[in-house]
N, CA, C and O of each residue as an XYZ file, in Angstrom:
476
protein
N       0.849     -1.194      0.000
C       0.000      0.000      0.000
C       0.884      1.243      0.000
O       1.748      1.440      0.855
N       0.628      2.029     -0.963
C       1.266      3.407     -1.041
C       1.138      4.662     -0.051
O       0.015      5.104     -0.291
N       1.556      5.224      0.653
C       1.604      6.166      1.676
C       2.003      7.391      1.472
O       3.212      7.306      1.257
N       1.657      8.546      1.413
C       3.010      9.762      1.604
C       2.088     10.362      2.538
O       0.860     10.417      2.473
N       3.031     10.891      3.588
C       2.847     11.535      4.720
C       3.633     12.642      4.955
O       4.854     12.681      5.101
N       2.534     13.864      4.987
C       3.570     15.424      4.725
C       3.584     15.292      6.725
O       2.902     14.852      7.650
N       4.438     15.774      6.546
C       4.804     16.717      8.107
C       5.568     17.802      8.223
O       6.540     17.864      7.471
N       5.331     18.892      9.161
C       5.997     20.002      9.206
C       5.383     21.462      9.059
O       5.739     22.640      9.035
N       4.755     21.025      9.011
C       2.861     22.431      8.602
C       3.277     22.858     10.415
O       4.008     22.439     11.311
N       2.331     23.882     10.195
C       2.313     25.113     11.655
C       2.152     26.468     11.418
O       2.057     26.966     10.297
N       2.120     27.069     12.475
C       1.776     28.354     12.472
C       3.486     29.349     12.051
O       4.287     29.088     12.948
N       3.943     30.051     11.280
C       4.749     31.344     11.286
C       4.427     32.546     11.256
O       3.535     33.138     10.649
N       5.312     32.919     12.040
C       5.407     34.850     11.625
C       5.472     35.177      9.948
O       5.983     34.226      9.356
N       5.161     36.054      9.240
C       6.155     35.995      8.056
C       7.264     36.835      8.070
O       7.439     37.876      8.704
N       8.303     35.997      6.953
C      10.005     36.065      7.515
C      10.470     35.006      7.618
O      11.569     34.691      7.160
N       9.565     34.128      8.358
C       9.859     32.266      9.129
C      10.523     31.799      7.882
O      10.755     32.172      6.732
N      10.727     30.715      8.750
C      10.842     29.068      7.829
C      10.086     28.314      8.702
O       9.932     28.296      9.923
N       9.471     27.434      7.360
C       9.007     26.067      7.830
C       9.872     25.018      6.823
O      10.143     25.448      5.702
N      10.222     23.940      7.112
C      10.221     22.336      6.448
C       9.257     21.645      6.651
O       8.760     21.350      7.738
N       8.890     21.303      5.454
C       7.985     19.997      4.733
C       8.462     19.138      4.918
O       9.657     19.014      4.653
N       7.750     18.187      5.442
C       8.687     16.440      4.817
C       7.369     15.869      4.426
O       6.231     16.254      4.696
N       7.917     14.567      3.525
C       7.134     13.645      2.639
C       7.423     12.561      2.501
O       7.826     12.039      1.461
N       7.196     11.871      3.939
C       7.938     10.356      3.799
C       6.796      9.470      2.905
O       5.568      9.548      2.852
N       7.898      8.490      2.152
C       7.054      8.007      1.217
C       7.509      6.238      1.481
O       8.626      5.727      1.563
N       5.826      5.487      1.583
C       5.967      4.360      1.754
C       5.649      3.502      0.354
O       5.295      4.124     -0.647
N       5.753      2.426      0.333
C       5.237      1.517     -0.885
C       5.603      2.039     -1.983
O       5.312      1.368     -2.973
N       6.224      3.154     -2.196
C       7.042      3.407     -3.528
C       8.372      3.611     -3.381
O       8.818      3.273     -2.285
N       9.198      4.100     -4.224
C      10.656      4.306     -4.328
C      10.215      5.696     -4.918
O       9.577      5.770     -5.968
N      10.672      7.024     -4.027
C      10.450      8.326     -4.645
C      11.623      8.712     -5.353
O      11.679      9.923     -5.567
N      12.741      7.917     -5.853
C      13.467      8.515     -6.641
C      12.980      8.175     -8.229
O      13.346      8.938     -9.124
N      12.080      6.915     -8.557
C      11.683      6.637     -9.425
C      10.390      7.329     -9.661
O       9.719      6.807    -10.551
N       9.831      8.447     -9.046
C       8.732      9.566     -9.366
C       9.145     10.684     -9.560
O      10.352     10.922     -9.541
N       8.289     11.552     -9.773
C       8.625     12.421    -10.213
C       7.464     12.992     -8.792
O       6.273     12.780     -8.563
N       8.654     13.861     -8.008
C       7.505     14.183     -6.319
C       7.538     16.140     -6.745
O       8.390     16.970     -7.065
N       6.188     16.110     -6.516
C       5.701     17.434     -6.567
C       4.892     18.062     -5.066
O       4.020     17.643     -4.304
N       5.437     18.846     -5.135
C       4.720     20.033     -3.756
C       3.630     21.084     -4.285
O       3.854     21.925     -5.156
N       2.548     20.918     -3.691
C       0.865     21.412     -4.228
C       0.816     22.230     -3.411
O       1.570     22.163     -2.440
N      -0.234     23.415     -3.584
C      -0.595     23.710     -2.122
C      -1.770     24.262     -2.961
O      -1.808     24.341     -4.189
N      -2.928     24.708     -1.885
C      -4.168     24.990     -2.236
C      -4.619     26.221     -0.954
O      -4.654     25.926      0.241
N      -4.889     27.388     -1.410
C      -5.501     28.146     -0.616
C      -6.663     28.035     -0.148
O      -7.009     26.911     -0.511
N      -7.793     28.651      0.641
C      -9.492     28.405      0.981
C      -9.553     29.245     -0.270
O      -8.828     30.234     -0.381
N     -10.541     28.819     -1.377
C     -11.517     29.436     -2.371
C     -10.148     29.729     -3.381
O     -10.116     30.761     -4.052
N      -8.948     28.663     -3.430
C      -8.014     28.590     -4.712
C      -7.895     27.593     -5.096
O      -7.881     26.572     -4.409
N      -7.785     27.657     -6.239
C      -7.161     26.109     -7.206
C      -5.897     25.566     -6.608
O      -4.950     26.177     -6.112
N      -6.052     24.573     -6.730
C      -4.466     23.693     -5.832
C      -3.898     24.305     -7.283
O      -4.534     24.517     -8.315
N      -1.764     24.620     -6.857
C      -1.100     25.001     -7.610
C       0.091     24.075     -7.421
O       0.337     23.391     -6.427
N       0.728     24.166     -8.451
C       2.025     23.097     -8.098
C       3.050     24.203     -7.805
O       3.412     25.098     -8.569
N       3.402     23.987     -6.676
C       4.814     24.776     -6.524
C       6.466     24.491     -6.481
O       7.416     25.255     -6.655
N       6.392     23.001     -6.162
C       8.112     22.501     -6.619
C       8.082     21.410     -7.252
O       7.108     20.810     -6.797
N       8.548     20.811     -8.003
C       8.864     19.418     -8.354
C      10.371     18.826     -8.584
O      11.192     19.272     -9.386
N      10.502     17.990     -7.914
C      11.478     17.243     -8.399
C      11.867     15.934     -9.373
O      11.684     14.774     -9.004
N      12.351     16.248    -10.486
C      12.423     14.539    -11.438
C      13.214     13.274    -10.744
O      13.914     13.185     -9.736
N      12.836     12.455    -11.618
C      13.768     11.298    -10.782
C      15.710     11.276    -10.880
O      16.581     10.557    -10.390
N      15.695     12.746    -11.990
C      17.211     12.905    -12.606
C      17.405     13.781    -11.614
O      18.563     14.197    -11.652
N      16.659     14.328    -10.582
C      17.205     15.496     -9.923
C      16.723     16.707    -10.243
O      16.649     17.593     -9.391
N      16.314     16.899    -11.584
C      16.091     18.272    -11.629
C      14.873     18.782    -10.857
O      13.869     18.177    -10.482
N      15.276     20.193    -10.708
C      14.285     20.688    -10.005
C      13.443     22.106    -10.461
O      14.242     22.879    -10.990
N      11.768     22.786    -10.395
C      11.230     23.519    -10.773
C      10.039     24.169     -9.771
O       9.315     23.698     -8.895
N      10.187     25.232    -10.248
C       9.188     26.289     -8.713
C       8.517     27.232     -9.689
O       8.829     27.721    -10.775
N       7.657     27.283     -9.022
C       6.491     28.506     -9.200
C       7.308     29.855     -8.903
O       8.103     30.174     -8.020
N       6.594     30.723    -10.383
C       7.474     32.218     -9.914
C       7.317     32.586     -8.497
O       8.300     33.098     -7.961
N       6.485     32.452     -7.952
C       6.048     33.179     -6.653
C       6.614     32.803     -5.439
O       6.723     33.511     -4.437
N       6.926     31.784     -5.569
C       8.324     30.963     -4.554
C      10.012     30.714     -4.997
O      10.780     30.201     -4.184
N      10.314     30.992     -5.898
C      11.339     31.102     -6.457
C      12.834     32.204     -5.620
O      12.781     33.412     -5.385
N      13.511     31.657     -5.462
C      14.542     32.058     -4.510
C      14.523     32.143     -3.404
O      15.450     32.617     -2.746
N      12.521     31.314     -2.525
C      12.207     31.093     -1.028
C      12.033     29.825     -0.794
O      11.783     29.713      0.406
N      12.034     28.804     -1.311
C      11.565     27.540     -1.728
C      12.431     26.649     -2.174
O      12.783     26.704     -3.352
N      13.031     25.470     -1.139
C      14.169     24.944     -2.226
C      13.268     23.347     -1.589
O      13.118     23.105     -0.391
N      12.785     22.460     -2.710
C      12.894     20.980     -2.715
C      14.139     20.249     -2.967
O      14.901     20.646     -3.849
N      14.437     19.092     -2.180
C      15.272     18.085     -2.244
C      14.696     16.642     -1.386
O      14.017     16.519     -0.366
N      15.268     15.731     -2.249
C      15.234     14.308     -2.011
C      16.072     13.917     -1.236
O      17.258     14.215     -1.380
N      15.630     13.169     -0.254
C      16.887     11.794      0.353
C      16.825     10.502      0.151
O      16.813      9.619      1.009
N      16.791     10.406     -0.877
C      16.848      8.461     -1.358
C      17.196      7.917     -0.214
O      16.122      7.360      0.016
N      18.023      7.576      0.903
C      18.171      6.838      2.029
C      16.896      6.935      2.716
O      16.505      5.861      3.172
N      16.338      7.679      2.860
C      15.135      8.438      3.726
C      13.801      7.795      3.036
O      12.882      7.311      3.697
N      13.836      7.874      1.363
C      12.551      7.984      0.841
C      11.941      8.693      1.064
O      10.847      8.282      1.449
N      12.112     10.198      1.015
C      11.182     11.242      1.680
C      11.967     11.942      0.654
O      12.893     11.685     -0.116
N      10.854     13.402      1.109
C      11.047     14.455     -0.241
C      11.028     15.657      0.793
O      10.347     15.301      1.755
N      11.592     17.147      0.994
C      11.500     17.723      1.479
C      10.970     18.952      0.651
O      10.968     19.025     -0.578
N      10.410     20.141      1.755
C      10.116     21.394      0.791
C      10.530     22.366      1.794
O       9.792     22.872      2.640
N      11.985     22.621      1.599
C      12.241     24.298      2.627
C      11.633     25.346      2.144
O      11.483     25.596      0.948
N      11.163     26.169      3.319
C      10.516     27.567      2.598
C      10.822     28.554      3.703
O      10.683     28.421      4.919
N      11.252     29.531      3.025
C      12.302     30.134      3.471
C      10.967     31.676      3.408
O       9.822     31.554      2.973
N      11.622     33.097      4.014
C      10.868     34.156      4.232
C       9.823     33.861      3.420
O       9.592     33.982      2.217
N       9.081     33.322      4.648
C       7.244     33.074      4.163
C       6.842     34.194      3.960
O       7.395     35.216      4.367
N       5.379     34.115      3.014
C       4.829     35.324      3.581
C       3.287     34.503      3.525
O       3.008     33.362      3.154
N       2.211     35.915      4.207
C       1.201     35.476      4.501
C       0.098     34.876      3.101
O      -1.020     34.368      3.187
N       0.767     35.117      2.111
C       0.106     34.429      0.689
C       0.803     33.121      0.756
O       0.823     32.590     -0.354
N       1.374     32.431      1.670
C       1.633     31.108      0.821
C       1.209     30.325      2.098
O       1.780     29.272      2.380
N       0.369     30.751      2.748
C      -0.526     30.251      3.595
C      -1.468     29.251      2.898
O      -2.107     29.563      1.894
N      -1.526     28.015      3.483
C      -2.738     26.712      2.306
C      -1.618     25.466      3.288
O      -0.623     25.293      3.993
N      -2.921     24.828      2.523
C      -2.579     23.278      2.858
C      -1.231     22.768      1.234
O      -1.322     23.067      0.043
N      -0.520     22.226      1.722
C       0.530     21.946      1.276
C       0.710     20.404      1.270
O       1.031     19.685      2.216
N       0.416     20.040     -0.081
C       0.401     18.619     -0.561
C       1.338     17.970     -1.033
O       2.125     18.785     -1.515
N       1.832     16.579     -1.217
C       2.839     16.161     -1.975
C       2.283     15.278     -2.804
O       1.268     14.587     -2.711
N       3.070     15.400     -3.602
C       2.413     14.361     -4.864
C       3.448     12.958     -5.631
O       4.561     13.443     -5.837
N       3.432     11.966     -5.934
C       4.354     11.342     -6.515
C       3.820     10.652     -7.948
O       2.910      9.823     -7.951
N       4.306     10.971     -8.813
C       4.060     10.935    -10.471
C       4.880     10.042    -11.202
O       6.055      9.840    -10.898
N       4.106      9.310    -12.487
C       4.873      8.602    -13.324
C       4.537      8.585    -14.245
O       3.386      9.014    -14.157
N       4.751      8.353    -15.277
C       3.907      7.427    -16.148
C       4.560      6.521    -16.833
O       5.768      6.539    -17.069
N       3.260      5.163    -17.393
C       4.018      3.633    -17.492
C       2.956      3.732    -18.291
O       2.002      4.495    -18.141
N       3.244      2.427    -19.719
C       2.917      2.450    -20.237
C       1.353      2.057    -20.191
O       0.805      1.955    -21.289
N       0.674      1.857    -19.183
C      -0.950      1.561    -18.770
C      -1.559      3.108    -18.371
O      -2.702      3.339    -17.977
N      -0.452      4.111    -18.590
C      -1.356      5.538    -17.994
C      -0.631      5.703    -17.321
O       0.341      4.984    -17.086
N      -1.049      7.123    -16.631
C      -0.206      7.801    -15.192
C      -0.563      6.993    -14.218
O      -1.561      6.277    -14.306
N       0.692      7.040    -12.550
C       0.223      6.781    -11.915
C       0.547      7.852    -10.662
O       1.553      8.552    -10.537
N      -0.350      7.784     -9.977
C      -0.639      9.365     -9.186
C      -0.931      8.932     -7.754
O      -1.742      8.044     -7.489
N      -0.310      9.526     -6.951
C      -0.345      9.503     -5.409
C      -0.495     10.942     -4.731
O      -0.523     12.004     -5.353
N      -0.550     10.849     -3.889
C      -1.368     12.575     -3.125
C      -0.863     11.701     -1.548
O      -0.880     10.497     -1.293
N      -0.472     12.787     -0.769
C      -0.629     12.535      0.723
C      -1.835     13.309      1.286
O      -2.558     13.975      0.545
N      -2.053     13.201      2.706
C      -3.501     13.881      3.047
C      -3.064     15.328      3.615
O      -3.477     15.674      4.721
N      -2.441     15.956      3.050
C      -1.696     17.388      3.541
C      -1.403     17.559      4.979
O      -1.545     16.911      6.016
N      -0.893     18.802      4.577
C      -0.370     19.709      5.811
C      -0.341     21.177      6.132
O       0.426     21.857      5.450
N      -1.058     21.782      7.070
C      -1.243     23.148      7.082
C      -0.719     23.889      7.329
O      -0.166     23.785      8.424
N      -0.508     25.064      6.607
C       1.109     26.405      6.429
C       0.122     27.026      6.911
O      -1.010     26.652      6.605
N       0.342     28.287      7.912
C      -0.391     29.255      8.220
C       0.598     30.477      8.772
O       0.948     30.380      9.948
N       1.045     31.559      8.047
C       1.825     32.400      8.141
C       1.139     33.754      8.281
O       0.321     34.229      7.494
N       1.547     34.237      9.275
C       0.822     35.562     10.141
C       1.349     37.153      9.821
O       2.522     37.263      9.463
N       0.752     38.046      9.906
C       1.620     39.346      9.283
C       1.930     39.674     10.204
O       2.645     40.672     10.296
């Protein structure tokens, strides 16, 4: 059975840092492609980091130079540092793990975690 479990959600000042983690069971997250979601109240979930299984990595303009994802293959977990929050990137903060094989995509979601950053 497949698992990802975010942890690391809480309350900040903005300025803060928080870390994400995304331990991931029943898969191998270096062979996905793990993405960081987040969804505001009354917003479309947005993708904000992803990492490939080559390493590379990609961010949303709006987090870009506050936001760094990385993998620990020993770990099986995926991290999301976020660095001088501010009170817009407040949302539940999802992880995602992606593939596709030749039967279709295959798609995993953890049950989030809540960012709540204060002015």
């Amino acid at each position: 059975q497949v698992q990802l479990v975010e942890s690391g959600g809480g309350l900040v000042q903005a300025g803060g840092s928080l870390r994400l983690s995304c331990a991931a069971s029943g898969i191998v997250c270096s062979s996905f492609t793990m993405d960081w979601y987040r969804q505001a109240p009354g917003k479309q979930r947005e993708l904000v980091a992803h990492i490939t299984p080559g390493g590379t990595t990609n961010y949303a303009d709006s987090v870009k130079g506050r936001f760094t994802i990385a993998r620990d293959n020993a770990e099986n977990t995926v991290y999301l540092q976020m660095n001088s929050l501010k009170p817009e990137d407040t949302a539940v903060y999802y992880c995602n793990a992606v593939r596709g094989t030749s039967y279709g995509k295959i798609d995993y979601w953890g049950q989030g975690t809540q960012v709540t950053v204060s002015s």
